[in-house]
VMD Tcl script that draws the C-alpha trace (Angstrom):
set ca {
  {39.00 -14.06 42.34}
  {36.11 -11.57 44.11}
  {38.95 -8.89 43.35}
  {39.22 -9.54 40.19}
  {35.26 -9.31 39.20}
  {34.99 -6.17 41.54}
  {37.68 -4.58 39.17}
  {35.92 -5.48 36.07}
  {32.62 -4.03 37.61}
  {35.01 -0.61 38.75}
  {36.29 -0.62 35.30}
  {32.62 -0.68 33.62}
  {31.35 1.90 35.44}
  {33.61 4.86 34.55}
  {33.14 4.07 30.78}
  {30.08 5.28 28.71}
  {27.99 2.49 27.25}
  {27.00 2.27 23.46}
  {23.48 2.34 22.67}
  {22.12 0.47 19.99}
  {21.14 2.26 16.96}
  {17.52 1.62 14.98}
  {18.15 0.86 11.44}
  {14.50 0.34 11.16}
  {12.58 3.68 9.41}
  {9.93 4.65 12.19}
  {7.34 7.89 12.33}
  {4.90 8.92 15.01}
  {1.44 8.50 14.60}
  {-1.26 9.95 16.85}
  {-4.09 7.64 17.70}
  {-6.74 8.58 20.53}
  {-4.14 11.50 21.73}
  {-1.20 9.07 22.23}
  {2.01 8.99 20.52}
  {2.04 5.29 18.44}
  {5.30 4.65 16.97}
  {4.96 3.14 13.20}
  {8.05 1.07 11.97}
  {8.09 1.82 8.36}
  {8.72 5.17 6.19}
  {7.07 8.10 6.13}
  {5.03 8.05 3.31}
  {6.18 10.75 0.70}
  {3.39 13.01 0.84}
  {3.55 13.29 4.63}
  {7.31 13.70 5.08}
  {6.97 17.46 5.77}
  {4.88 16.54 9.25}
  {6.22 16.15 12.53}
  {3.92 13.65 14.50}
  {1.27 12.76 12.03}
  {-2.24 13.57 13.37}
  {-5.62 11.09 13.52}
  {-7.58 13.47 10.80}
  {-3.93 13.59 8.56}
  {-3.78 10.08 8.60}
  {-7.53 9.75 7.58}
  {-7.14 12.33 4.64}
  {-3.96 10.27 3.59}
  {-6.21 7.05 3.54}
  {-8.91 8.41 1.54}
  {-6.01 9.90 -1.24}
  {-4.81 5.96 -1.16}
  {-8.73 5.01 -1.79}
  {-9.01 7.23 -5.25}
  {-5.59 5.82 -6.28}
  {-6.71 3.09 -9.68}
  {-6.85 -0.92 -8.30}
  {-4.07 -1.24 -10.87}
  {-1.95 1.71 -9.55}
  {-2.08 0.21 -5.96}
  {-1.57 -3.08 -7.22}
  {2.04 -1.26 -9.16}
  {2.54 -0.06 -5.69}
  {2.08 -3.03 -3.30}
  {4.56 -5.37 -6.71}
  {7.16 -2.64 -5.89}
  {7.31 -2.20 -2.21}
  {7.32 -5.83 -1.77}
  {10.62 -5.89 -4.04}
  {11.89 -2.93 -2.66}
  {11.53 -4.32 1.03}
  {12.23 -7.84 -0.58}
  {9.45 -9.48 0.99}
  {8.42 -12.75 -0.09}
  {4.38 -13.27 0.59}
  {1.25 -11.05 1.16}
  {1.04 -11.39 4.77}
  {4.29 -9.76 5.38}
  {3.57 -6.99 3.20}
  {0.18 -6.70 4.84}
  {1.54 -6.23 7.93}
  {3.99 -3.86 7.17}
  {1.90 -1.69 5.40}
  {-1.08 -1.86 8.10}
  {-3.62 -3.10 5.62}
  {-5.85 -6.42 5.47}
  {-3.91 -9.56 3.56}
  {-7.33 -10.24 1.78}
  {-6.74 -6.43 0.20}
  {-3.61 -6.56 -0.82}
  {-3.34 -10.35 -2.69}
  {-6.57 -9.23 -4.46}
  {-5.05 -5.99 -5.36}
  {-1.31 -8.08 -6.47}
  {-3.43 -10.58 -8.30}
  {-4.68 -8.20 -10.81}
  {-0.91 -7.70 -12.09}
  {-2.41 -11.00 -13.60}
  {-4.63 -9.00 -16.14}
  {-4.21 -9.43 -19.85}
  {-1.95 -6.40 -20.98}
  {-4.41 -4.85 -23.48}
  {-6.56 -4.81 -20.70}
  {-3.56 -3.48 -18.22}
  {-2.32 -0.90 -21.10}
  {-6.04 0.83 -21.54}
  {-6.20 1.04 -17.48}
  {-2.74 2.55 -16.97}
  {-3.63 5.00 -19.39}
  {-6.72 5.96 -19.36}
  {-7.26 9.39 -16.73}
  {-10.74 9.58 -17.42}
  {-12.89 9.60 -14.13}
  {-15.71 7.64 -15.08}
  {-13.40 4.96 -15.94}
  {-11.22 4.63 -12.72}
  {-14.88 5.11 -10.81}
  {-16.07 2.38 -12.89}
  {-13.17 -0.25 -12.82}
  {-13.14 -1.13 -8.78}
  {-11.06 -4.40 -7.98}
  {-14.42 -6.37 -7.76}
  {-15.15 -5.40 -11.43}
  {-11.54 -6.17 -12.78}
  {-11.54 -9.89 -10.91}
  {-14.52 -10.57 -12.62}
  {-12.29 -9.89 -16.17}
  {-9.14 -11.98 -14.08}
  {-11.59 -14.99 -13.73}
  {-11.70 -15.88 -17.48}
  {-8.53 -17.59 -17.90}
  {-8.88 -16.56 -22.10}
  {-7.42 -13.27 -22.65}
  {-9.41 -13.33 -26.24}
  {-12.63 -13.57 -23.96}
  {-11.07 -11.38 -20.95}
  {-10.76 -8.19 -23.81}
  {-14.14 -8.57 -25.01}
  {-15.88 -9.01 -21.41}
  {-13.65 -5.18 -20.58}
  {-15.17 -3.69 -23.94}
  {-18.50 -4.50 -23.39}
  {-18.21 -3.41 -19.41}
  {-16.42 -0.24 -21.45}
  {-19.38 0.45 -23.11}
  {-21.25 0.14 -19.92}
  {-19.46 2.50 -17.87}
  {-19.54 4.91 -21.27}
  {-23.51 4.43 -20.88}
  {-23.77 4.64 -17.08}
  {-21.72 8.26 -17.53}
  {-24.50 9.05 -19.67}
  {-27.51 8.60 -17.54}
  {-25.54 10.88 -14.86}
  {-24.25 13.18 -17.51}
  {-27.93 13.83 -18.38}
  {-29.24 14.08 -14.71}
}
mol new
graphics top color blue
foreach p $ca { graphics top sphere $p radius 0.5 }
foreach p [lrange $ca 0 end-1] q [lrange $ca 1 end] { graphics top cylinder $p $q radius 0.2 }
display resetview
């Protein structure tokens, strides 16, 4: 018996072993001048870097911060279909970003579609300064979208008057 597990131990050591192989998209991140590995894809706009730097990452974050609360909220619906992930928290964590941000930011997919429509195309700066995710929740909380389109036109107006008083400044 003893000769027969000493062969089998023989055996396995003349034969290469397999190593497992990461299906799992992963990038390196440098935090505090250490290597961090990050297990999701490279965004798009970085794919170009090797290791992707402290002040990179930064810059990257602020693009994300200019993006409309609708456009992110477009984003966050389709990476949690294309990772098919079921709730907030596990697309929080996968994305690195607080739960609270990203259910308020998937909740205003709940928006009347007038209201959606003007946002998605308007490119007018004073509009996607004006429109921050605090200002469009206010417009979510009335449940009538009769009532919801005349609160966004009169906070239209609004941000049309508030890009006055700077215009004229």
């Amino acid at each position: 018996m003893a000769l027969q597990i000493l062969a089998a131990n023989h055996a396995g050591v003349g034969r290469r072993s397999r190593s497992l192989r990461t299906l799992t998209p992963c990038f390196e991140r440098v935090v505090d001048r250490r290597k961090a590995l990050v297990l999701d894809a490279k965004p798009m706009i970085l794919k170009h870097l090797g290791a992707v730097e402290k002040k990179v990452w930064m810059q990257y974050q602020t693009h994300l911060s200019r993006v409309s609360p609708l456009a992110r909220a477009d984003f966050y619906a389709q990476q949690m279909q294309a990772r098919g992930l079921r709730s907030f928290r596990s697309l929080a964590q996968v994305l690195g970003e607080p739960v609270a941000k990203v259910s308020q930011h998937l909740k205003l997919l709940g928006l009347p579609e007038p209201v959606q429509r003007f946002l998605r195309e308007s490119k007018s700066p004073v509009h996607l300064r004006y429109f921050c995710e605090p200002r469009l929740r206010e417009i979510l909380k009335l449940k009538d979208a009769r009532l919801a389109w005349k609160r966004f036109r009169e906070m239209l107006s609004d941000a049309d008057r508030e890009a006055g008083v700077w215009a004229s400044t």
